[in-house]
C-alpha positions in Angstrom: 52.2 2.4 -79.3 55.3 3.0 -80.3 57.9 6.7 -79.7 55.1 9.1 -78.7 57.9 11.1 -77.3 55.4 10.9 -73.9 56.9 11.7 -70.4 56.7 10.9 -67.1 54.1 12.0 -65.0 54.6 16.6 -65.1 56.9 16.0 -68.0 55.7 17.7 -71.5 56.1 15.7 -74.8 58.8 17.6 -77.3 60.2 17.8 -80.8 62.5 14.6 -81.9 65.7 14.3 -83.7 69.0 12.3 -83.7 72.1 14.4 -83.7 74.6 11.1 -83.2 74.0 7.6 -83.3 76.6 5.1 -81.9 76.2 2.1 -84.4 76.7 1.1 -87.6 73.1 2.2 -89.1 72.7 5.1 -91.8 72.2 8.6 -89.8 72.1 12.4 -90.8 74.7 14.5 -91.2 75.0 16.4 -87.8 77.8 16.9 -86.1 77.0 15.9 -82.4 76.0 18.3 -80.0 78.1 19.0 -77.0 77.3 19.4 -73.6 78.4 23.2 -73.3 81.2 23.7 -70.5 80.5 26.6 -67.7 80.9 30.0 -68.6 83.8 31.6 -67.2 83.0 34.6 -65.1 82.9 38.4 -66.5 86.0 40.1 -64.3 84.4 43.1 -62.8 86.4 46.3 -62.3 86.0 47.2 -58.3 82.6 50.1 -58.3 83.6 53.7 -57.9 82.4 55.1 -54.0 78.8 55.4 -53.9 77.1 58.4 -51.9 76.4 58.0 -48.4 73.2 56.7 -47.4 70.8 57.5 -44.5 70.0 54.5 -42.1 71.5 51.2 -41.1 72.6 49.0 -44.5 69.7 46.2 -45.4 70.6 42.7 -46.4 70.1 41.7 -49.9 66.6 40.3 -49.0 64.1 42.6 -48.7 60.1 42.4 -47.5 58.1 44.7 -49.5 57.4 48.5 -48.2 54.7 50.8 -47.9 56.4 54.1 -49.6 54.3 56.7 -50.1 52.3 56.7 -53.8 53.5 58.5 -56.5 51.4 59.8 -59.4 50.9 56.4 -61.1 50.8 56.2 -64.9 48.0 54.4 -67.0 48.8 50.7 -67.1 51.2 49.8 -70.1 49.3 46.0 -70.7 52.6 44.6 -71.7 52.6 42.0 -74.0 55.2 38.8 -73.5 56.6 37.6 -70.4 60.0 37.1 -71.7 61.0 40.2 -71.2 61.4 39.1 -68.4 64.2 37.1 -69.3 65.8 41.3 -70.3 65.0 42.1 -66.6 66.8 39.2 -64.8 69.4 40.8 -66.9 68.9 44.1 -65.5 70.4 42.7 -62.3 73.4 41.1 -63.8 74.2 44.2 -65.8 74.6 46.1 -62.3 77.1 43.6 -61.4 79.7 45.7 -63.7 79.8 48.3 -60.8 80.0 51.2 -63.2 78.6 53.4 -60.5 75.6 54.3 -59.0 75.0 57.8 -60.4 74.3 55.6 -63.4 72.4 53.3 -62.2 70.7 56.5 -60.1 69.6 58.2 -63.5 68.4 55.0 -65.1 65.6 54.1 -61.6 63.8 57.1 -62.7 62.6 55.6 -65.9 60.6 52.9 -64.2 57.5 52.9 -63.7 56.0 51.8 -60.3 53.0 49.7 -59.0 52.1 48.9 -55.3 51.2 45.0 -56.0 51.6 45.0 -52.4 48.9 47.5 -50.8 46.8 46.3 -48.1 48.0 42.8 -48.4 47.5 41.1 -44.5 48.1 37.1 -43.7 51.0 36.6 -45.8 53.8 33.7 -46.1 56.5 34.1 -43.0 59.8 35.1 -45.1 63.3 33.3 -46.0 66.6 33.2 -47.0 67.4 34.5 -50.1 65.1 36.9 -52.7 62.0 36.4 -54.7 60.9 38.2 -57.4 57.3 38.0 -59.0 58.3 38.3 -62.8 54.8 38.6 -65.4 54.2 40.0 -68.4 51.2 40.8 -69.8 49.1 40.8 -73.0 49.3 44.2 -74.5 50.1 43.7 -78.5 48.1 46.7 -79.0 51.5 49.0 -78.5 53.1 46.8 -81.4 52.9 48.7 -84.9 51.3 47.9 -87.6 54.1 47.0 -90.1 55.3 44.7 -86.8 51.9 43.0 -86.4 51.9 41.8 -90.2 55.6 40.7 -90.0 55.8 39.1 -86.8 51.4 37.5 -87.3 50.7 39.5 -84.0 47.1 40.0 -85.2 44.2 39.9 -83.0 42.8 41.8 -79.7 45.1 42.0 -76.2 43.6 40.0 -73.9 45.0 42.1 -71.0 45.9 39.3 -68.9 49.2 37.6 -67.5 50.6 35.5 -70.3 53.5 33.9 -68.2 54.2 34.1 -64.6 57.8 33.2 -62.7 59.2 33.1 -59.7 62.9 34.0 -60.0 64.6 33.3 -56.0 67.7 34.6 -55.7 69.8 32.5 -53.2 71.2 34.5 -50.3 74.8 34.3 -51.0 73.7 35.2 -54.7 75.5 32.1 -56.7 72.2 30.8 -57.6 69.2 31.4 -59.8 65.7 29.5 -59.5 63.0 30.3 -61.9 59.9 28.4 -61.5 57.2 28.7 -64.3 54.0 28.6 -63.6 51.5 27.6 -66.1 49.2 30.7 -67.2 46.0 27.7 -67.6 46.9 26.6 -63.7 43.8 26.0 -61.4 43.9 28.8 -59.1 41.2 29.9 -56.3 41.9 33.9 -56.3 41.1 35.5 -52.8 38.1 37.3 -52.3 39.1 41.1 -53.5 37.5 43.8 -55.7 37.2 43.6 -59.5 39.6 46.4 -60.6 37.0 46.6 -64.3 33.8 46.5 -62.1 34.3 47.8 -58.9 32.2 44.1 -57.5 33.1 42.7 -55.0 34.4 39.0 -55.3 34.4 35.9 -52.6 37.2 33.8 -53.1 36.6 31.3 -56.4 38.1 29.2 -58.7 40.0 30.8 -61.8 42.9 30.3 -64.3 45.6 31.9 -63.1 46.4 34.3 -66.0 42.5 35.6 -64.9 43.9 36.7 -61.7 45.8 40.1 -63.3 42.3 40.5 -65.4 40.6 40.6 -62.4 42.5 42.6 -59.5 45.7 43.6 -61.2 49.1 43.1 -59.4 47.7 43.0 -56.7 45.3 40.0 -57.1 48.4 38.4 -58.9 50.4 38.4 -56.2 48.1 37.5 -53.6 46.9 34.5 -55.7 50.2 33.0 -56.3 51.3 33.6 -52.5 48.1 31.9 -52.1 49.0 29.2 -54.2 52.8 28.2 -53.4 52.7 29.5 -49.4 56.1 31.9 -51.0 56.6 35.4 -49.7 57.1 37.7 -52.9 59.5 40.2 -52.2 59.5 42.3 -55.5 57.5 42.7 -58.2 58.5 43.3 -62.1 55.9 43.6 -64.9 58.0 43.4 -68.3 56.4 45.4 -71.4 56.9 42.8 -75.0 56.9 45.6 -77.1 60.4 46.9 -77.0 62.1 43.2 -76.5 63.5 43.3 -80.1 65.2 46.5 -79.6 66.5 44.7 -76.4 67.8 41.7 -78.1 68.9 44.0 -80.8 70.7 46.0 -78.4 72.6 43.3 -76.5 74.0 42.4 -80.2 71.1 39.1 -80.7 71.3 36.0 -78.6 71.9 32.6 -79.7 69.7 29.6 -79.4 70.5 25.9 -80.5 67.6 23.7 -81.4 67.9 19.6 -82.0 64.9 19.7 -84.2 63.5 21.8 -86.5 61.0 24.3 -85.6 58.5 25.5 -87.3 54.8 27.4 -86.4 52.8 29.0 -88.9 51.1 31.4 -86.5 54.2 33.1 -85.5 56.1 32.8 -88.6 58.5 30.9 -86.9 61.2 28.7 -89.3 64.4 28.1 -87.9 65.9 24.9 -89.4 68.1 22.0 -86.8 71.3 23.4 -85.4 72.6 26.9 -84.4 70.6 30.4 -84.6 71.7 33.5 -84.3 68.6 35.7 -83.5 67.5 39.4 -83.2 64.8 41.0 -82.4 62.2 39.5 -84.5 62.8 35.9 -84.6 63.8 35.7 -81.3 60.0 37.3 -80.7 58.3 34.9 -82.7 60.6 32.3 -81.1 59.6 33.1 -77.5 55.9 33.3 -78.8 55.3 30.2 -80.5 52.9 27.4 -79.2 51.7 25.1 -82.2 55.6 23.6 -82.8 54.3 20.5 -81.1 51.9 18.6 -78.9 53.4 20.3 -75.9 51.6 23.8 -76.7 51.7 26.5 -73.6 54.1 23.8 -71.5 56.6 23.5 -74.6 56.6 27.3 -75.0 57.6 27.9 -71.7 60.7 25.7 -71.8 61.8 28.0 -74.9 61.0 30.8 -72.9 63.1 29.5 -70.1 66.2 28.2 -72.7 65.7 31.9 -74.1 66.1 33.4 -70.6 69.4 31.3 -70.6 70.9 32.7 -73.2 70.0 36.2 -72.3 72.1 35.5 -69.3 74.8 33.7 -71.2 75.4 36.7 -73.5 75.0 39.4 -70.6 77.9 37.7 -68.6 80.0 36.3 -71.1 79.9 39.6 -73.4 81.4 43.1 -72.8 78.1 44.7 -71.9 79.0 44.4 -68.2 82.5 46.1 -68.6 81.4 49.0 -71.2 79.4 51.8 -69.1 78.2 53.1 -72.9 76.5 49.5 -73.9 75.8 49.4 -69.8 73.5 52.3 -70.1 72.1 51.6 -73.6 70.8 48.5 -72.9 69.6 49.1 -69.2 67.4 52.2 -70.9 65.9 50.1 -73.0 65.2 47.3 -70.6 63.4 49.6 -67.8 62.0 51.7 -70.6 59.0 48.8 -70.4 59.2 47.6 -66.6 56.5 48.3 -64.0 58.2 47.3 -60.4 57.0 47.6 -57.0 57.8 50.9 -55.0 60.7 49.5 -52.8 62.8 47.7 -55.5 65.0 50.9 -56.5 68.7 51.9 -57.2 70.1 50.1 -54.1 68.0 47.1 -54.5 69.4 46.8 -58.0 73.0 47.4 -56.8 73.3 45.5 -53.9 71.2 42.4 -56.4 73.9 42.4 -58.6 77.1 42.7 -56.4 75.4 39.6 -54.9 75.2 38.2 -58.7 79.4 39.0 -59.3 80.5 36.0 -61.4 77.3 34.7 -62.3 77.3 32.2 -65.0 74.3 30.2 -67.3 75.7 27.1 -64.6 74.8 29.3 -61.7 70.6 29.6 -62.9 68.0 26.5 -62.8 65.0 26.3 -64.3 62.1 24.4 -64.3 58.0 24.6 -64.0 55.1 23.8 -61.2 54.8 19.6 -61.8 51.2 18.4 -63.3 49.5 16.5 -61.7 46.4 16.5 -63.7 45.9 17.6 -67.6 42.8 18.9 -68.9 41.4 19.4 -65.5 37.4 20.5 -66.2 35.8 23.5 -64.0 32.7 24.8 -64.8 32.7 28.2 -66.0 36.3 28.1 -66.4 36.8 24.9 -68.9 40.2 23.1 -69.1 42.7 23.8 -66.7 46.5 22.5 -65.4 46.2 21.0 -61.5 49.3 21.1 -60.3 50.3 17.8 -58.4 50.1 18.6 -54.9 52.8 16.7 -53.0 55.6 17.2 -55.9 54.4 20.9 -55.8 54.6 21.7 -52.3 58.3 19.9 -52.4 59.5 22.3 -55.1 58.1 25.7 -53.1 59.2 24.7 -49.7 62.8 24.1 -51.3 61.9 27.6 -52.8 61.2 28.8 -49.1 64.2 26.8 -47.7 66.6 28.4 -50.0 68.1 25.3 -51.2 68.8 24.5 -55.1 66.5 22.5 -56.8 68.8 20.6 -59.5 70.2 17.5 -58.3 73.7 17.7 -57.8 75.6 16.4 -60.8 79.4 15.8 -61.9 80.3 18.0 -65.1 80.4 16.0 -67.9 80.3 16.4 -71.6 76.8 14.5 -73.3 75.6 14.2 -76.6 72.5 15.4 -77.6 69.6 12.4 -78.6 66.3 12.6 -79.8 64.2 10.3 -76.6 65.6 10.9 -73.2 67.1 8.4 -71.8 64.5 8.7 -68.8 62.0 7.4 -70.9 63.3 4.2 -72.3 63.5 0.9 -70.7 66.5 -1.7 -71.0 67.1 -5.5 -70.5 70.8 -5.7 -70.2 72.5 -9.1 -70.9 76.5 -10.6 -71.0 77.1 -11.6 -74.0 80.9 -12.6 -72.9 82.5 -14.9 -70.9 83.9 -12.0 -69.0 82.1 -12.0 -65.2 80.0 -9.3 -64.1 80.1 -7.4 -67.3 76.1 -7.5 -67.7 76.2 -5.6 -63.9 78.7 -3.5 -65.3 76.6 -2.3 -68.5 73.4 -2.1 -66.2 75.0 0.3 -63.6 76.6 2.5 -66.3 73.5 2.8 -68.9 71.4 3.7 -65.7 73.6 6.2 -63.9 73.3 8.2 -67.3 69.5 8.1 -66.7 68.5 4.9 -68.6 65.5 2.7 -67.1 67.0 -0.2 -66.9 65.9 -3.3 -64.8 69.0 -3.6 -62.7 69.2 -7.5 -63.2 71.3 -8.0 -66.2 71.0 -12.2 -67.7 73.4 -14.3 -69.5 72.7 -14.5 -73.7 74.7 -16.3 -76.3 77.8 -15.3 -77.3 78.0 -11.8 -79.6 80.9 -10.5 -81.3 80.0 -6.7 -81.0 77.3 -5.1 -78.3 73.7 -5.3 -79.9 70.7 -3.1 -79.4 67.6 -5.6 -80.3 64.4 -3.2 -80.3 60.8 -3.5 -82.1 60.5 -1.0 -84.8 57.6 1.0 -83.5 60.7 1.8 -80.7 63.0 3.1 -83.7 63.9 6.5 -81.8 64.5 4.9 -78.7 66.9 2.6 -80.0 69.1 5.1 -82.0 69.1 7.6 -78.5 70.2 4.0 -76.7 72.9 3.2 -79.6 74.3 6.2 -79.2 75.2 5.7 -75.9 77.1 2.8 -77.3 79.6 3.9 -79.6 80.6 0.8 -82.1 77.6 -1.3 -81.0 74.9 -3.0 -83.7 71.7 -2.5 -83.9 69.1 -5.3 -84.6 65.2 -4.6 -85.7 63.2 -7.1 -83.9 59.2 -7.3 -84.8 56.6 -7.7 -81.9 59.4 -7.3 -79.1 57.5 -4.6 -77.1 58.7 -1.3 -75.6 61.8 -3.5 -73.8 64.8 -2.6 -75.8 67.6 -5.4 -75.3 71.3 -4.5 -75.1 73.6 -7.6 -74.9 77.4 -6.6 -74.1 80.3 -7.6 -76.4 83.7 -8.1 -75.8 84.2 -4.6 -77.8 82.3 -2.7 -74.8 84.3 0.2 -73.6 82.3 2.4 -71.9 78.8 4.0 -71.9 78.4 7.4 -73.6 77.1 10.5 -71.6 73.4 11.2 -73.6 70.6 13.8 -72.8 68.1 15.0 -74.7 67.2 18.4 -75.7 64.6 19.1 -72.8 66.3 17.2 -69.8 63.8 15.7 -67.4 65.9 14.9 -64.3 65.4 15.2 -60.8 62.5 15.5 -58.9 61.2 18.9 -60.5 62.6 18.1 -63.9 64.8 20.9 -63.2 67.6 22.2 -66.0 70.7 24.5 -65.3 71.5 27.0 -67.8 74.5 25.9 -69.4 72.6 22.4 -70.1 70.7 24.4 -72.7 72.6 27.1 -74.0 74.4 26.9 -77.2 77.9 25.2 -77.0 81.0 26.9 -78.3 81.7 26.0 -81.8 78.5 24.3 -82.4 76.9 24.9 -86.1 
């Protein structure tokens, strides 16, 4: 069968190609890509005195209220949920402290929902924040000239493209987002049909149908449904003015391994470093057909994109300069629908909680699969979410604890295959004792399967990688964990790649791939995929 570049069980196949190889073979000319180091926090000048307030002072976490309804606008049917990536933003921005007189005049530009009316039965609360983030179909706001350039052709579907949970952590030096899949099997409560006015029992549905259907509201009941997590706030993010967003926070930088190309967006961007505005980073955050991993692959850009956002926001001067503050917070709310109790103080006291916020501080990852292509009649293919994995990831959600596994900083070079996927016989092929155990422990503490019982093999002069050619990727990801060793095509040796120490062994290099699957949740910190400094 050969490099399918297939995952585990929830993991999503990806594009392939080798930036470094460790032995002696021919290999492009890449320089290697380096595990970015943590970004250094943005000092923040101390905030100038806010007005008194009426009441006792709330805690950053805060259950959803009742305020009285305001004239409601027309729904704007936003388009792409990365804007959503500009709204997380939003919070960090207020970490700057440049006063909340600013941040005073800029809450009256957004426009409010009440995703919360009427809602009984709901999830007890927890430590810590979450934040319903969607956006929503609407390319009919997008202008002509834009729909030709950018391919955005075709009728608005007027449903949730992308959904997220972002959880803020209680003390506010962490970042969850959980995807979850717009084709997810949901059962939507029994409600009203906001287009009909019939009345629905509860029934199966994609989840994306569930904003069709009933609206915010249905949305959020569904997905409280679904992961048993109390949503505190709710933000709807418009597509159609996320290139002037990009463009205002100067573009935003995105490294890819492989090259990427989709001729329904328009998308080209060749291997290596990108520098993107408005427009490509839109068809970026759009495409689907780059590979075999479709809806699941986009999200993972959309997540890496969301990254970046908050790599540039805190490692740029838009937090210290009230002018860029303001410019880019205006155009940010100018397209976000929020419930009625997340405010001026909600953002304020969000990001003083956020102070020194880096890409390290934010993990992402999506709701594990448990079944692909999962058939229901009326409905047709759908994602089932596995249910034990699942309900692990939300009740850590609930519990406020992180969901990356701890890990030791440590620079790692970027490789087509993950290491998680390939299997390896280790053998001695010195007269030095206990090297073979050596090699095993270090090649699998880097993430290689290996089988943890290392043999004996004749004498080598150099380490060699033996692999069957159908395994070609595999070997050159394991080779370059090797730095100096040989590698040796074998026919007909099977998926078993074979690495047989020599006494020129020094160590094993650190390797990941571009879309790490690690952990239980296949989680991914921010600085794992943002853009190194000084990478081309």
């Amino acid at each position: 069968m050969g490099d399918t570049g297939a995952r585990p069980p929830g993991g999503l196949p990806g594009p392939h190609f080798v930036w470094a190889y460790g032995c002696t073979v021919p290999a492009p000319a890449s320089a290697p890509y380096v595990q970015p180091a943590e970004v250094s926090p943005v000092p923040v000048p101390p905030s100038p005195a806010r007005p008194p307030r009426q009441g006792p002072r709330q805690p950053v976490r805060r259950t959803a209220r009742q305020a009285p309804g305001r004239r409601r606008r027309p729904p704007a049917r936003p388009k792409w949920a990365m804007r959503m990536a500009t709204t997380l933003s939003m919070a960090v921005l207020a970490a700057a402290g440049v006063g909340h007189a600013v941040v005073t005049s800029l809450d009256t530009g957004i426009d409010r929902v009440d995703p919360f009316k009427d809602m009984k039965n709901r999830p007890s609360g927890g430590d810590g924040m979450n934040v319903l983030l969607v956006g929503t179909d609407g390319r009919d706001k997008i202008t002509e000239q834009e729909r030709r350039k950018y391919r955005l052709g075709g009728a608005p579907c007027h449903c949730t493209d992308t959904i997220m949970i972002v959880h803020i952590s209680a003390d506010g030096d962490r970042a969850s987002i959980v995807s979850l899949p717009r084709d997810s099997y949901a059962e939507a409560p029994a409600h009203t049909d906001r287009n009909s006015g019939e009345k629905h029992k509860a029934h199966p549905i994609k989840l994306n149908a569930a904003y069709a259907e009933g609206g915010p509201n249905l949305t959020v009941r569904t997905v409280e449904h679904m992961t048993k997590v109390k949503i505190d706030h709710y933000l709807e993010v418009d597509f159609t003015s996320f290139m002037k967003t990009v463009d205002v926070l100067g573009g935003v930088e995105i490294c890819t391994a492989s090259p990427m190309k989709d001729s329904y967006t328009g998308l080209d961007l060749a291997a290596g470093k990108h520098h993107l505005k408005g427009g490509e980073a839109l068809q970026y955050v759009r495409s689907r057909h780059i590979d075999g991993a479709a809806d699941l692959g986009r999200m993972q850009r959309q997540q890496r994109f969301l990254a970046a956002v908050i790599a540039k926001a805190t490692s740029s001067g838009v937090l210290l300069n009230p002018v860029k503050f303001r410019n880019v917070t205006r155009t940010i709310l100018s397209s976000v629908r929020a419930d009625k109790s997340f405010g001026t103080d909600e953002m304020l006291d969000l990001g003083k909680a956020m102070r020194g916020f880096t890409p390290a501080s934010s993990e992402f990852t999506s709701v594990p699969i448990g079944e692909m292509g999962y058939m229901v009649k009326g409905i047709g293919s759908t994602l089932k979410w596995d249910p034990e994995r699942s309900e692990k990831l939300f009740q850590a959600l609930r519990d406020d604890k992180p969901l990356a596994p701890l890990r030791k900083k440590r620079k790692s070079v970027l490789v087509d295959v993950a290491p998680q996927q390939i299997r390896v016989q280790v053998a001695n092929g010195t007269d030095v004792s206990g090297l073979g155990g050596r090699v095993d422990k270090a090649l699998r503490k880097t993430g290689f399967r290996t089988t943890g019982a290392p043999k004996d093999a004749a004498a080598v002069k150099r380490t060699l990688v033996e692999y069957d050619p159908r395994w070609d990727r595999s070997a050159r990801s394991l080779a370059t964990a090797l730095p100096g060793c040989e590698l040796k095509a074998v026919k007909g040796q099977g998926g078993m790649l074979k690495v047989t120490a020599g006494p020129d062994f020094k160590q094993v290099r650190a390797v990941r791939a571009e879309d790490v699957h690690q952990g239980e949740f296949g989680v991914v910190t921010g600085d794992q995929v943002v853009c190194a400094r000084g990478d081309e």
